[in-house]
C-alpha positions in Angstrom: 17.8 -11.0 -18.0 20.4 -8.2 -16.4 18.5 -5.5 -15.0 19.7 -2.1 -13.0 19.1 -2.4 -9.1 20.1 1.3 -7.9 21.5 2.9 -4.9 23.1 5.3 -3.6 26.7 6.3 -3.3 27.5 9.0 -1.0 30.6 11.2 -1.0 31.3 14.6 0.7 31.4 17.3 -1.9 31.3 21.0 -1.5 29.7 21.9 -5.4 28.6 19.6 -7.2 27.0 20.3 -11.3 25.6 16.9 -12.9 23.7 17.2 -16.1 22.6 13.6 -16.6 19.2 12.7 -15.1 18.0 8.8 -14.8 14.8 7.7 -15.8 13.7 5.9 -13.2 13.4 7.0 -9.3 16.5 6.0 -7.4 15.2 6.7 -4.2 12.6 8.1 -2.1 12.8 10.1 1.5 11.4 8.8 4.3 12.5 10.9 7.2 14.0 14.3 7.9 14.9 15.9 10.5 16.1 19.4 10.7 17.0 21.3 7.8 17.7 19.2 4.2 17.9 21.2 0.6 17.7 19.0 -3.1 19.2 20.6 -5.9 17.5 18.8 -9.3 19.8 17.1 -11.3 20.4 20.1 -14.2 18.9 22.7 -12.1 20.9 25.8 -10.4 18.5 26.2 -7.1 17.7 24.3 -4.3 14.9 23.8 -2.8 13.6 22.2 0.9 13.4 18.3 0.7 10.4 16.8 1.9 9.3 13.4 2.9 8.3 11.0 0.3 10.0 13.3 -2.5 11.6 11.1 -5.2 15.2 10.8 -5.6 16.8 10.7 -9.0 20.2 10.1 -10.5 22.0 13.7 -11.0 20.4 15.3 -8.0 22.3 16.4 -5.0 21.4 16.2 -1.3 22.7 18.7 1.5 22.1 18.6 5.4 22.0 21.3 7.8 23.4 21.3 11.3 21.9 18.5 13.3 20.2 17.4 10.6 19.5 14.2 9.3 18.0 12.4 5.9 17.1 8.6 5.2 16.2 7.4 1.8 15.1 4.4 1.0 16.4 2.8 -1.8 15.2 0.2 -4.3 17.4 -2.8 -2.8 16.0 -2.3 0.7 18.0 -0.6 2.4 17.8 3.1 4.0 20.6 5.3 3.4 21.5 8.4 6.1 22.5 11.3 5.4 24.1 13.4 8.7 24.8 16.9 9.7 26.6 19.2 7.1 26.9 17.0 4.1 26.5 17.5 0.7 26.2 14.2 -1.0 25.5 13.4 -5.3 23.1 10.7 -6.2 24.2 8.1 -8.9 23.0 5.1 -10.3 24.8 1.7 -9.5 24.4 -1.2 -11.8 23.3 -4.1 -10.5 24.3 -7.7 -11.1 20.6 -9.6 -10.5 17.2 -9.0 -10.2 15.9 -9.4 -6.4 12.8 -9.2 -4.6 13.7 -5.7 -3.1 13.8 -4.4 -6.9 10.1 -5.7 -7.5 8.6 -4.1 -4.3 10.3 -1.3 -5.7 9.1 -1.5 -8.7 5.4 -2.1 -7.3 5.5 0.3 -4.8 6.6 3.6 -7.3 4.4 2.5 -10.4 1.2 2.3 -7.9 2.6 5.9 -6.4 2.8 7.6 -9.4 -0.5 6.4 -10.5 -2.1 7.6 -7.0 -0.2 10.9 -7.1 -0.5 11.7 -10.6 -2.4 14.9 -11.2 -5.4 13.3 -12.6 -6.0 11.3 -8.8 -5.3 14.4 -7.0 -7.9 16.1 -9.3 -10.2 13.0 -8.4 -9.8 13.0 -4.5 -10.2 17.5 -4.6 -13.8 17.0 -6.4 -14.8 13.7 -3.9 -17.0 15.0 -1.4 -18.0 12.8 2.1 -20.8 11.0 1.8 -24.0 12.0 3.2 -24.8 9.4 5.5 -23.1 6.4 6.9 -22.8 2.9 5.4 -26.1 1.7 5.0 -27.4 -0.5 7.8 -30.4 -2.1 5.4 -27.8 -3.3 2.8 -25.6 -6.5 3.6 -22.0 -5.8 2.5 -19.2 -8.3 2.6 -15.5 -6.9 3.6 -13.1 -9.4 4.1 -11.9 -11.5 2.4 -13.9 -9.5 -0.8 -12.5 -10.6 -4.2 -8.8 -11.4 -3.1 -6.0 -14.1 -2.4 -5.3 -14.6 1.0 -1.9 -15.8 2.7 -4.1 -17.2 6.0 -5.5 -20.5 5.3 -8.3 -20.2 7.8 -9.1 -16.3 6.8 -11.3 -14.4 8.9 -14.4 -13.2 7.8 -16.0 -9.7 8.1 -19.0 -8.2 7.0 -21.1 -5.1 7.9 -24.0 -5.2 10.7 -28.0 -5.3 9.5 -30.6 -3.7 11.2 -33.4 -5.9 12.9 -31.3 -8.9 12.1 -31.9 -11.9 14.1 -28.2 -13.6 13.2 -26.4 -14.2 10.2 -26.1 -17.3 8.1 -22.1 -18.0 6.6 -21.7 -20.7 3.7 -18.4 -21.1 1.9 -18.6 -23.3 -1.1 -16.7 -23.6 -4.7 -17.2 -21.2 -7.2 -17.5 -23.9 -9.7 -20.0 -25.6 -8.3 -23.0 -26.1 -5.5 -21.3 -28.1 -2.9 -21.3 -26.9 0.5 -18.0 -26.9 2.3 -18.7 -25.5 5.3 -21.6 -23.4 7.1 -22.6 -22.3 10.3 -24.7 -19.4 12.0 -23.7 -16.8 14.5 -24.6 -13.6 15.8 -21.8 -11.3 15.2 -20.3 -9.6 12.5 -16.9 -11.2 12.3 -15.9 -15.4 12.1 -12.8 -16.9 11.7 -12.5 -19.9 9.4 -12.7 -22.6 12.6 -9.7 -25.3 13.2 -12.2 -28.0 13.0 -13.8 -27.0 9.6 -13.0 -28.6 6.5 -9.5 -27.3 5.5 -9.3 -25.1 2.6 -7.6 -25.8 -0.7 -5.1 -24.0 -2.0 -5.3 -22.5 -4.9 -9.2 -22.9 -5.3 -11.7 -20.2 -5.6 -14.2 -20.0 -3.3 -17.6 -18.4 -3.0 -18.4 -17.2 1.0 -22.2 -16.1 1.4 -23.5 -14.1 4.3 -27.3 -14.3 4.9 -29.7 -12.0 7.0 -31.2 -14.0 9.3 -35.1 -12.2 9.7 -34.5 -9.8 6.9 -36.1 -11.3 3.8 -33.3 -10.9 0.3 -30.7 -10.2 2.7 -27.5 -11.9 1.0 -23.9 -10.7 -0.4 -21.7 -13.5 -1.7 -18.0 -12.9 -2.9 -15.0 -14.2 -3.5 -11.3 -15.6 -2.5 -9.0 -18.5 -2.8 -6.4 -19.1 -0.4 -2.5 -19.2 -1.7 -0.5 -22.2 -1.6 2.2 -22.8 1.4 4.9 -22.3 -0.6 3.8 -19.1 -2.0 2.3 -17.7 1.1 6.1 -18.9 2.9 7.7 -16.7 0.4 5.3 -13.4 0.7 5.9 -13.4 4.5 9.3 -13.9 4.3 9.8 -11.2 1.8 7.4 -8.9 4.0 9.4 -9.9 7.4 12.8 -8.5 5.4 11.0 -5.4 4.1 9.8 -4.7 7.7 13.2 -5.6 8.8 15.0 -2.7 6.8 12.3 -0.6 6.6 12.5 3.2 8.8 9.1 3.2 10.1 6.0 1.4 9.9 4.3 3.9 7.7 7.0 3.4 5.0 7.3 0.0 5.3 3.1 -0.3 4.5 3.3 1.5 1.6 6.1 -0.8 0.5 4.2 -3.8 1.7 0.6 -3.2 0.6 2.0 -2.4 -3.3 3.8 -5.8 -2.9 0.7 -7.5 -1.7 -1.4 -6.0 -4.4 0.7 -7.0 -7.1 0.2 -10.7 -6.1 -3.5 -10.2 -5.5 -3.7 -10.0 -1.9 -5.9 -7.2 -1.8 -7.5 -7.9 2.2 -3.6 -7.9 3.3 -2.4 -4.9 1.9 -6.0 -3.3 3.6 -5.4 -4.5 6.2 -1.7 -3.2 6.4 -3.1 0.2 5.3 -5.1 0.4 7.8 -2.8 -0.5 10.7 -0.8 2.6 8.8 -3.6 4.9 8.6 -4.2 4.4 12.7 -0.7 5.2 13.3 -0.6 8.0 11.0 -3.9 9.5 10.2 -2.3 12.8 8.7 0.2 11.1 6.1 -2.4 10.7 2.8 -0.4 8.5 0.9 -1.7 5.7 2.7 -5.2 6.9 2.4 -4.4 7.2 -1.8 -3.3 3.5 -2.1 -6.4 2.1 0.2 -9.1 3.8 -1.6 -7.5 2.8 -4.4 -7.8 -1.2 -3.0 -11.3 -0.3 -1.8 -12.2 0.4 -5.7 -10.3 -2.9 -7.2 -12.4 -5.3 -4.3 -15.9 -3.3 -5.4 -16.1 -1.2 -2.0 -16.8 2.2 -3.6 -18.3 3.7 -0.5 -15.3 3.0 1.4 -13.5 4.5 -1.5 -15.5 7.6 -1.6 -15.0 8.0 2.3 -11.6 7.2 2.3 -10.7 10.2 -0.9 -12.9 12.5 0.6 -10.4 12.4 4.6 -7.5 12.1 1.8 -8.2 15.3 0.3 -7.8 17.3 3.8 -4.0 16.7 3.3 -4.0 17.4 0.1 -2.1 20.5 0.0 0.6 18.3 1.8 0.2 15.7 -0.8 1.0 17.9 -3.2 4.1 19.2 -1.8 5.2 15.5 -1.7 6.8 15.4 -5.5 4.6 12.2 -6.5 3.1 14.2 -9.3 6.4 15.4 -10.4 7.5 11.6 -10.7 4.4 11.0 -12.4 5.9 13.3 -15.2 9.4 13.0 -15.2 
């Protein structure tokens, strides 16, 4: 099946007046530096671009002195825009479908969905929660509920008060067998090298118990991908990082990805690493509480909405709810 893969085509201009407007989002700002107007594709003013601001077909870029503009388009790659340039954005029809166009199409759908005026009305009413994570409930957080690319996955669960060690089991979800088990007095374990190896493609059921604290049990979920699969989600990932302008941008691309194939503790994890580096920027705060809700951590959710909604005046200025409604 033919399908459109845009991009951009840049040409110096001094006026440009384009009435068409595409559908879809052609491409998305990831940096600026120094002064950078976007005149809407129909519209007669211009107003200041801002990162993460959606591009469409019809709309028309312009650069200040010493300024600069990169937009990432749906193929991959980052198009720059330098000092004193007006450029018009058009779409460019494609010959094939490619991986690039399916992170792209990932990464805006989930986007709109976490900018759409209905999330930002969600995170403004979420309030921090009173008190910290509960120390007298046992909660399991990685690998919760997901695929995994790492066939010996480390597991991660939250501390218990007054207990005396903690009892891991992993066994099939389809039945009682015991594939591996062991006890230790931490809070973290990775899958050992000497354990039995896991299958691919299985699901399995991983249980911590409370060692001293009578009832003190959480089980979930995960099932490790097969090589061939995994192979192709890291190479895909390495490229994306590989074109990508900065690590922020390139998580947001990446975690969507991951969570279209399921790998909800990778794309966390990648939001995470994003969120340390950039604790300002709340679009990576949107797409991880939304991954804390999907895996069943709705504390974490809460707690991650509520820091969210400090930049939420930024986040509105971002343009994501005007995608959301184009």
């Amino acid at each position: 099946m033919r399908s459109f893969v845009f991009g951009l085509i840049i040409a110096q201009v001094f006026a440009v007046a384009i009435a068409a407007r595409a559908e879809n989002t052609v491409g998305v700002i990831t940096e600026i530096k120094g002064t950078v107007y976007i005149k809407r594709s129909g519209k007669g003013s211009w107003q200041h671009a801002r990162v993460n601001m959606p591009v469409y077909a019809g709309d028309v870029l312009k650069t200040g002195a010493k300024a600069k503009v990169v937009v990432w388009t749906p193929n991959g790659r980052a198009q720059t825009l330098g000092p004193n340039k007006t450029v018009s954005i058009v779409p460019v029809k494609g010959a094939r479908d490619s991986i690039w166009r399916e992170i792209w199409t990932s990464f805006v759908g989930r986007m709109k969905s976490s900018f759409s005026e209905e999330s930002l009305a969600t995170v403004a009413a979420a309030r921090l929660p009173n008190s910290e994570l509960d120390k007298n409930h046992l909660t399991l957080l990685s690998p919760r509920n997901t695929k995994v690319l790492d066939e010996r996955p480390n597991f991660v669960w939250s501390k218990v008060e007054n207990a005396k060690g903690y009892r891991v089991v992993v066994g099939f979800f389809d039945g009682e067998k015991r594939v591996w088990e062991t006890v230790v007095d931490g809070t973290s374990l990775k899958y050992p090298e000497d354990a039995p190896k896991l299958k691919p493609d299985k699901v399995y059921i991983w249980q911590v118990e409370a060692i001293g604290v009578p009832g003190m049990s959480e089980s979930a979920w995960f099932s490790v991908l097969h090589p061939a699969e995994a192979r192709d989600i890291r190479f895909a990932l390495q490229q994306l990082r590989n074109r990508a302008p900065d690590f922020v941008a390139y998580s947001l691309m990446a975690a969507s990805f991951l969570e279209s194939r399921g790998c909800y503790a990778d794309a966390i994890s990648t939001l995470q690493a994003a969120i340390k580096q950039a604790p300002k920027q709340p679009e990576p705060q949107f797409l991880l509480a939304n991954l804390y809700e999907t895996i069943g951590l709705t504390w974490f959710a809460q707690r991650t909405r509520a820091e969210a909604r400090h930049w939420l005046a930024n986040a509105r200025s971002l343009g994501w709810q005007v995608a959301a409604t184009r």
